[in-house]
Residue, then its C-alpha position, 0 to 999 in steps of 0.5 A: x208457803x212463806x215464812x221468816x228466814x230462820x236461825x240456822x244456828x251453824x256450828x264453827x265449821x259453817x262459812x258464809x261468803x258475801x253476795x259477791x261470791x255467788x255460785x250457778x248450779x243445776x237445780x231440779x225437782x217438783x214445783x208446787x203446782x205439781x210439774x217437773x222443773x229443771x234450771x241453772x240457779x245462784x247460791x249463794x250463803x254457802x255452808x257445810x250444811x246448806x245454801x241459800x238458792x236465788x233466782x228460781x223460776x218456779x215456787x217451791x213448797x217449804x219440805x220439797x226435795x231437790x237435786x243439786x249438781x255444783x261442778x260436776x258433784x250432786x246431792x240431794x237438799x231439802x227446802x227448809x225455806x222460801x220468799x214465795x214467787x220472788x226466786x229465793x229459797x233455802x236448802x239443807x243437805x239431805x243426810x249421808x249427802x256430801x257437800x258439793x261445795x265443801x272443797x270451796x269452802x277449804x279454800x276460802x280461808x286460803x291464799x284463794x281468798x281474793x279469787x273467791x270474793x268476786x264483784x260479779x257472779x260466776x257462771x258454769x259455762x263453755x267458755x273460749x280462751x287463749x293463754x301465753x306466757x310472757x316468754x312464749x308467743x305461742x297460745x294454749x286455746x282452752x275452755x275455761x269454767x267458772x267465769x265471770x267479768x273478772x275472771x275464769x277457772x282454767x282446767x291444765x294438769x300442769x298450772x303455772x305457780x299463782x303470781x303469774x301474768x301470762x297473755x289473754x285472748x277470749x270472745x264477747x260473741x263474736x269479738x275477739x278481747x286481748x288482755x292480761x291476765x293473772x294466776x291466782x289460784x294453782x291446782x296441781x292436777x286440776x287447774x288455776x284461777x285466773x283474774x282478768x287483771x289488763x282488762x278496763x272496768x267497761x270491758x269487764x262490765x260488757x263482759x258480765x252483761x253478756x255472760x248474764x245475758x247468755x245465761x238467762x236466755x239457757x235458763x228459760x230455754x229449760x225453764x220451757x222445756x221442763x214445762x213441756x214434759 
């Protein structure tokens, strides 16, 4: 069933980031003809209460509830609206649930700020990178999160302070890109955000293709599976 997208009416906590700052989740429940599905999808419009979910490959009925996993944190949301056939619907946080991305919203209105409002939409995926200081040639080969065109998540306990430059290495397939990079975010304990600021407009665009690419390809591959139970 379609419908008007309605007056959410959030109170002062609700925080909506731009288009640009798109998240991927795990998405799964119950289509509307009655079959299991499960697949990575963008939110986007994010709040303390809810999100707007784009890219679905199955319709799903206005009421239908739905599991969401967003950096490793689940709940339960309940669609409140949707266009249809066309991919996009709205969730609510069931009660009692807590907000997956509630931690990205506290940070929103930070010094992270820049990090957060993205060109292009990030992915929660494996990804290869190496790292050097300035003073070091030595690297520190990880797998980083979150990436996009423009940047990446690093998970290290001991991050650098943000305003840090270091060295950049990572893989387009099967080709290996040399860069710089900079600390934007520093989470003690956690990990940084680094923004692929030595990189030239083309390789960052090559970059976003093949990570949207990729993506894709995982989410029919789900798509198809679900299918098959």
């Amino acid at each position: 069933m379609s419908a008007q997208l309605p007056d959410r009416g959030l109170d002062a906590i609700k925080l909506e980031l731009s288009s640009a700052a798109d998240f991927t989740a795990r998405v799964w429940g119950m289509a509307a003809d009655g079959r299991p599905f499960t697949q990575d999808a963008v939110l986007d419009k994010l709040s303390r209460e809810g999100a707007l979910v784009r890219g679905l490959l199955r319709e799903i009925r206005v009421g239908e509830i739905i599991g969401v996993k967003y950096r490793q944190r689940k709940a339960r949301c309940q669609i409140v609206w949707t266009d249809g056939k066309n991919g996009n619907a709205e969730i609510r946080l069931l009660p009692d649930h807590e907000c997956p991305w509630d931690h990205q919203l506290d940070r929103a209105g930070s010094e992270t700020a820049p990090l957060i409002r993205r060109k292009y939409h990030r992915y929660e995926i494996g990804f290869l990178v190496e790292l050097w200081s300035t003073d070091s040639r030595v690297p520190m080969r990880t797998s980083a999160s979150d990436v996009s065109g423009n940047g990446c998540y690093v998970k290290t306990l001991v991050p650098p302070p943000a305003g840090t430059r270091l060295g950049l290495n990572f893989w387009i397939g099967t080709e290996k890109i040399t860069g710089e990079c900079k600390v934007r975010t520093s989470d003690t304990g956690l990990g940084m955000g680094v923004e692929f600021t030595g990189l030239d407009q083309e390789t960052k665009d090559r970059l976003q293709r093949w990570l949207d690419e990729s993506q894709m390809s995982q989410s029919s591959s789900a798509a198809a599976g679900s299918g098959d139970q």
